[in-house]
N, C-alpha and C positions, 0 to 999 in steps of 0.2 A: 889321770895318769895314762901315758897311749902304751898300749897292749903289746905285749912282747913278743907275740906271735907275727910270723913272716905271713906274708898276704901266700895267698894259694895262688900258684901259677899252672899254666895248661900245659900239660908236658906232652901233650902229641906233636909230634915233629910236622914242621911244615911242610905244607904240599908241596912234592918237585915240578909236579907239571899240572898244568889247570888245562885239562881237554873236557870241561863241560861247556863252553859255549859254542863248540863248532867255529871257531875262530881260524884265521887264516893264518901261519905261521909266521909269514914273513912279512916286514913293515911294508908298507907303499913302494911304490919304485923312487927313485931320485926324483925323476921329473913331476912327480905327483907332488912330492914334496915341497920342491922350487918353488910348483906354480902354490900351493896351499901357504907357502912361507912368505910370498908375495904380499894375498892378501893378508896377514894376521898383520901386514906391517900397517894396514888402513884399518884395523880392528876397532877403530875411535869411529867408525860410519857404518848407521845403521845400515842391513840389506834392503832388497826393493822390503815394499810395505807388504805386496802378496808378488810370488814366485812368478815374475815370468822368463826369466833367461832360463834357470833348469829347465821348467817343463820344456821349452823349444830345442834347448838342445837336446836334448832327452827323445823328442818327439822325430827330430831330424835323422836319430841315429835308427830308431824304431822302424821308419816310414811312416808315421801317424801323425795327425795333426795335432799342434800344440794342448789344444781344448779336449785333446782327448788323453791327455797325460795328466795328473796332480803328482803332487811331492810332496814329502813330511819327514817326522822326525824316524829314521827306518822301516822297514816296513812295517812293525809294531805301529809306528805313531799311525800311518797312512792306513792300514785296516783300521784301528780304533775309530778314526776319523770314518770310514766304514759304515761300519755299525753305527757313530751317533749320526748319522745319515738319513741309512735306508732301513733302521729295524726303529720300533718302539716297546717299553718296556715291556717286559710278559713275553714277548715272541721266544720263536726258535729257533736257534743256533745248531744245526746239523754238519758235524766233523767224526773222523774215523777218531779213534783213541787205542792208542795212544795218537797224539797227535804235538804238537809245536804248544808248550806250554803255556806262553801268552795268548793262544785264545780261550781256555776258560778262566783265565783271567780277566781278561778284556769282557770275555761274554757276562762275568759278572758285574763290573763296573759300569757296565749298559744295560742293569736289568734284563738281559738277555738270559733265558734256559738254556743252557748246555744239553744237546742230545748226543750222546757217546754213540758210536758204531763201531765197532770190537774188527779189528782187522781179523780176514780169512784164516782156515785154517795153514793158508802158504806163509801169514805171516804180511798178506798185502792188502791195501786199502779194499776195503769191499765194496765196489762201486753198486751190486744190486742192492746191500744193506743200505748204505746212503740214499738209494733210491727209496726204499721202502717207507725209509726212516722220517719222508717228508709229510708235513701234513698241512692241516688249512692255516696251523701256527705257524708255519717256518716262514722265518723271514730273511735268512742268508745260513747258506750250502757253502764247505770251505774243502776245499781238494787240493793236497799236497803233490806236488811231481817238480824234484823228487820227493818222496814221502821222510819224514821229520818223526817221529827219527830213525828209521829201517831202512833208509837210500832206496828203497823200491820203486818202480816207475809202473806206473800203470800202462801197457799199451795206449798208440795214438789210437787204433778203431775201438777201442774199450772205452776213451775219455768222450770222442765223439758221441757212441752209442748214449753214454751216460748223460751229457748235456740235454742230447734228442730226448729225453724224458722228461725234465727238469721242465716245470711251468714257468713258462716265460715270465710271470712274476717274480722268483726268488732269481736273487742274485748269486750267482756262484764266484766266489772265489776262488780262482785256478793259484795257487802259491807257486812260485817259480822260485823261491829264495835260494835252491840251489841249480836253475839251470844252466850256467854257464860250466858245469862240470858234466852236463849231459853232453854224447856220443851223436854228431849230427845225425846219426840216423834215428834218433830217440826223439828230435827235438820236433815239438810240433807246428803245424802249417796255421798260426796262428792268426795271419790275416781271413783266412777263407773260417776259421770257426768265430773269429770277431761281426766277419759280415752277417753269418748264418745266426747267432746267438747275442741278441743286443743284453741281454741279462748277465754276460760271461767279464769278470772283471779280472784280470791278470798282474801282480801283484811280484815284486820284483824290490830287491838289495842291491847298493853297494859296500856289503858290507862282509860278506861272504869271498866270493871270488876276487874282487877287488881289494879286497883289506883294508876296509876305511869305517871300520864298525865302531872306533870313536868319534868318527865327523857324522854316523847317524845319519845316510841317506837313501829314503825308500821311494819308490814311488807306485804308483799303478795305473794303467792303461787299461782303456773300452770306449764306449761307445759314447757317443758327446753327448745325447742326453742323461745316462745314467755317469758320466765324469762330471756333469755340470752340476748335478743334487751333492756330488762328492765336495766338488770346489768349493759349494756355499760355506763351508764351515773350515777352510782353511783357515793357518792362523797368522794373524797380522806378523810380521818381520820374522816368522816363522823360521824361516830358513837361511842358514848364515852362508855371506856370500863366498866363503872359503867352499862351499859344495859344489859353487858352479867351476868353481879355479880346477879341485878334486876332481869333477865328471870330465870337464873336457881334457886336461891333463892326459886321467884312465884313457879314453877314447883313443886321445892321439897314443897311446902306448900299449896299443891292442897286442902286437907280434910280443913283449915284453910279459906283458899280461897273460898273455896265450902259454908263453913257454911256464909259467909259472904254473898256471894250472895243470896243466901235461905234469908238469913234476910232480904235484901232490898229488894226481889220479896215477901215478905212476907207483907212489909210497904205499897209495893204501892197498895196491893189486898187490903190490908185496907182503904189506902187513897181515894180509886178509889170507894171501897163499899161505904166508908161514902158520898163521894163528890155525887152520883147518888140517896143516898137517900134523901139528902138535895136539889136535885130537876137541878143537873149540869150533864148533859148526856155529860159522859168520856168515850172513845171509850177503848177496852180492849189493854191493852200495854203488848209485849213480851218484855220490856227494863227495862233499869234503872229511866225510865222518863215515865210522862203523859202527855197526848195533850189536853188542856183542849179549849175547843170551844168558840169562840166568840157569838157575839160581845159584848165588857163592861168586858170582862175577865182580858183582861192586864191590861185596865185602875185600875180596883177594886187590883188587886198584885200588881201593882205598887203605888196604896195610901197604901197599909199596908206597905210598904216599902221591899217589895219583887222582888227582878230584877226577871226576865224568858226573854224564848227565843219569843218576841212576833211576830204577825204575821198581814198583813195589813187590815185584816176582823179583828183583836181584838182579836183573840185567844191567844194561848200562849203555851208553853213546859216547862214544870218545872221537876229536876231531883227530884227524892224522895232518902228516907230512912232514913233522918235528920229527929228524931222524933219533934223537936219543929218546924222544918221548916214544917214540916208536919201541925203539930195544927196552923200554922199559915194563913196556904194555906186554912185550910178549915175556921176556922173565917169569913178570905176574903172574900170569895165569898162565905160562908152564908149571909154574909149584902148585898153582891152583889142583891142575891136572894130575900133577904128581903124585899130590897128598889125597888122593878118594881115596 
């Protein structure tokens, strides 16, 4: 006889706004779409076997030559691919922490040891810690700018300094996932530290400023021989040829693209001025997203019904430029503020 009792349902109210994955607000432009909506219409034919239209276009817009570009499945996929590379099990994986949370994911998935290096006490990657932090096991150094998730930038003579120590053995991983929202005068002279530093691999989305974080396209750039050990392990029909429709689209639609970014480093100087004079000290962000401080931070986003990326002190990361998700961030932790 079936049981009289009603099934139990979840009575938490769904989330209004989902600001944990640092995602970009706005869909693709038209023209990104055109050209994407083209190919889905050949989606009956396989892509090439291994990538070479992305990487060249990729490589053209760079200045770099094609052989010095790979691509995968976002930048996640293309570090993974990384690591099963150029580390082997047991090594070590040195990153500041907090850091981008798929790579001690990834670092486990490769046998890799995770070594944490605790950001300073400003709050920013500790480039002397990461130095120290290296030893005979390290087998890949991972350096955010902007920093994932505090938007912090490390100075250009700080990164320099910091490479100049790093033994040409270990690879470094420069992340760049958010540089197209950095301030040209932030942005670095990346041909002249590519020549100086063959070990220095640069690491790059369109997934972020672009808005195309479900077509899943990363790639990263260095030196031909350390991209070539990367290449070996590309994966056959890898990459769908909607990517290449995607990138060149993006490209031709830079002034478009341009104005878009401007808009959302425009939302978060606001979101960030109002949230500091409301009494919540926001550390200044070079990204698409804010790091907003604990402790009682997530818990207060999370009763307004605001998912973010939260943190085990109670902090939290939320993307901006959603103007209501905006007004709603700051409500929240005005009551936050209210109620000490």
């Amino acid at each position: 006889m079936p049981s009289s009792r009603r099934p139990r349902t979840d009575r938490r109210a769904p989330a209004r706004f989902d600001l944990s994955l640092s995602e970009n607000p706005f869909p693709p432009l038209p023209s990104v779409l055109d050209a994407v909506n083209i190919e889905m219409a050949r989606s009956n034919r396989y892509p090439e076997f291994l990538p070479r239209r992305l990487p060249a276009l990729i490589a053209g817009h760079l200045g770099v030559q094609p052989d010095q570009v790979v691509v995968g499945a976002g930048a996640t996929g293309v570090a993974m691919q990384i690591m099963q590379a150029l580390t082997a099990p047991g090594a070590e994986l040195v990153t500041s922490s907090p850091t981008f949370d798929g790579y001690p994911i990834m670092a486990e998935m490769a046998g890799l040891n995770l070594v944490p290096v605790p950001l300073n006490a400003s709050g920013d990657q500790d480039a002397d810690g990461l130095r120290r932090a290296v030893s005979k096991r390290t087998a890949l150094l991972v350096l955010c700018r902007p920093h994932n998730p505090t938007g912090t930038v490390l100075p250009a003579d700080e990164v320099r300094r910091f490479l100049a120590a790093i033994p040409n053995r270990i690879p470094v991983i420069l992340d760049e996932a958010y540089v197209e929202f950095l301030a040209e005068p932030d942005q670095l002279d990346l041909p002249a530290l590519l020549r100086r530093h063959a070990n220095l691999i640069v690491l790059r989305t369109f997934s972020k400023a672009y808005g195309l974080a479900g077509l899943r396209i990363g790639y990263a750039f260095g030196g031909h021989d350390l991209m070539g050990r990367i290449r070996r392990l590309q994966l056959p029909f890898g990459m769908a040829t909607a990517a290449v429709a995607a990138v060149a689209a993006s490209y031709a639609a830079a002034p478009e693209l341009g104005a878009r970014v401007r808009r959302i480093t425009a939302a978060r100087e606001h979101l960030r001025n109002t949230l500091c004079a409301r009494g919540t000290a926001v550390p200044r962000s070079h990204a698409n997203f804010l790091y907003l401080p604990g402790p009682g931070t997530a818990t207060a986003l999370r009763r307004a019904g605001i998912t973010a990326k939260c943190y085990a002190d109670g902090s939290a990361r939320i993307a901006v430029g959603d103007p209501a998700a905006d007004l709603a961030v700051v409500e929240a932790l005005s009551e936050r503020v209210t109620h000490r």
